[in-house]
N, C-alpha and C positions, 0 to 999 in steps of 0.2 A: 544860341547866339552865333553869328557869324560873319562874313564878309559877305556883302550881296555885289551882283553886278556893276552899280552906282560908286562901289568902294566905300557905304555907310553901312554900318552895324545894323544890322535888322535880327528880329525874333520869329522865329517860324512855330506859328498855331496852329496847330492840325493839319493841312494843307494850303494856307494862304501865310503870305509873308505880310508883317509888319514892320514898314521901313522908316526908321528915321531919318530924312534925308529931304533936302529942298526938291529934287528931282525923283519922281519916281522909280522903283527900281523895278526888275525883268526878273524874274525865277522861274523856272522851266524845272526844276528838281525838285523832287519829296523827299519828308523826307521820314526813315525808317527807325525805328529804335536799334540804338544800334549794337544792342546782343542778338537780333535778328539778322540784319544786313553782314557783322562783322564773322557769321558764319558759311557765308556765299564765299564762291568762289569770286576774285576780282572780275574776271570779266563779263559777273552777271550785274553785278554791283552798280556798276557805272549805267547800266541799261534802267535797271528798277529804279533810279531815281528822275529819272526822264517822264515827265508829265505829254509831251508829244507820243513818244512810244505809248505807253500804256495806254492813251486816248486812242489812237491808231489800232492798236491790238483789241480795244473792246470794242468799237464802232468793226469791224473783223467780225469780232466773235459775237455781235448782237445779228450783224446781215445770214451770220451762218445759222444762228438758232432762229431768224426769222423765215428759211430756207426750210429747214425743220419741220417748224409749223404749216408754211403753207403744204407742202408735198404729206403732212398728216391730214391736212384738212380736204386734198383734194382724191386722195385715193382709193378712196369710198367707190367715187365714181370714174374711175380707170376701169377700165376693162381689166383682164386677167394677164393677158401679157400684151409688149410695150414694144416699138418700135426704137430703138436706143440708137441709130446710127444708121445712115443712108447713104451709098455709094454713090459716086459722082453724079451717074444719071437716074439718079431721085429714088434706086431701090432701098428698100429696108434691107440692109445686111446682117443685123443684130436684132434680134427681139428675146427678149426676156420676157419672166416675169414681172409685174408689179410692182412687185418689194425691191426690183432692184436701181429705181429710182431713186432708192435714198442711200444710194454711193455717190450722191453727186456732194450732199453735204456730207457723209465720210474726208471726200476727196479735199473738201475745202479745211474741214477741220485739221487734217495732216498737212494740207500747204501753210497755215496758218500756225500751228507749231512750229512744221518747219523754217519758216520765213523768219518768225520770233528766235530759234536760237543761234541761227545764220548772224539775225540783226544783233544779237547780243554778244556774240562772238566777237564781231567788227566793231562795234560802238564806241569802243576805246581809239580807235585807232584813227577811224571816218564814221563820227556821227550821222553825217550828209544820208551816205550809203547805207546805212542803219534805219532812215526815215524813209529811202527810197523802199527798200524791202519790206517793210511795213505797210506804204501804201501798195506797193504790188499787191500783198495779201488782201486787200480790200477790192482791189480792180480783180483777183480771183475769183473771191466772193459773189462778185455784182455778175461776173460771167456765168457763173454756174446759175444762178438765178434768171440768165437768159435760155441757158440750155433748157431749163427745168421746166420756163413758161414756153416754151418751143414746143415741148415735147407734149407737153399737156393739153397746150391749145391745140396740136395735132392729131389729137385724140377725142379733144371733146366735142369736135365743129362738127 
């Protein structure tokens, strides 16, 4: 039991809030058992109960594993080594091998760490900028997935 937004006493089941109250109320936080939570550090505390964070962090971390999948599913038919970077006037300056196409979801999974305990650091302080940093990780995400269809479609035509 608690104080919800509204100022009515509501009960939190599982993940959804039940409010007693003529007015609907707003919950935005989970919430944790709290022999689990009450052994965080405070300023992760305030973050894990953010239902926007964690939505933001896994729609993240679903674009990275589907990132994943498709560069398993297309490297079959990659050639042996890869064109990774082209100098202004359209040379290939970088070619690798194959395998080293999937540093690109490496590279998203460490921004997307990183991003998460930057946001949780701050969350107390400026939630705002805690949600900004979060979607940054996702507009990461969605770039590497242009780099990745770049480079493959360059390959395959």
């Amino acid at each position: 039991m608690g104080q919800s937004i509204c100022g009515e006493v509501r009960v939190v089941v599982g993940l959804s809030c039940k409010c007693f109250a003529p007015t609907p109320c707003v919950m935005r936080q989970l919430s944790l058992p709290p022999t689990i939570l009450g052994r965080l550090p405070l300023w992760l505390q305030a973050v894990l109960r953010d239902r926007f964070v964690w939505a933001m962090v896994i729609v993240a971390l679903f674009v990275n594993l589907g990132l994943f999948a498709f560069l398993l599913l297309v490297s079959n038919q990659l050639p042996p080594f890869l064109p990774l970077h082209y100098s202004a006037i359209g040379i290939a300056d970088r070619v690798e091998a194959k395998e080293a196409i999937f540093s690109l979801p490496q590279i998203g999974l460490i921004m997307l760490v990183l991003n998460f305990l930057l946001s949780a650091s701050i969350y107390r302080r400026e939630p705002l900028a805690s949600y900004l940093l979060c979607g940054i990780a996702i507009g990461v995400q969605f770039l590497l997935w242009f780099a990745a269809v770049s480079i493959v479609r360059s390959m395959l035509v």
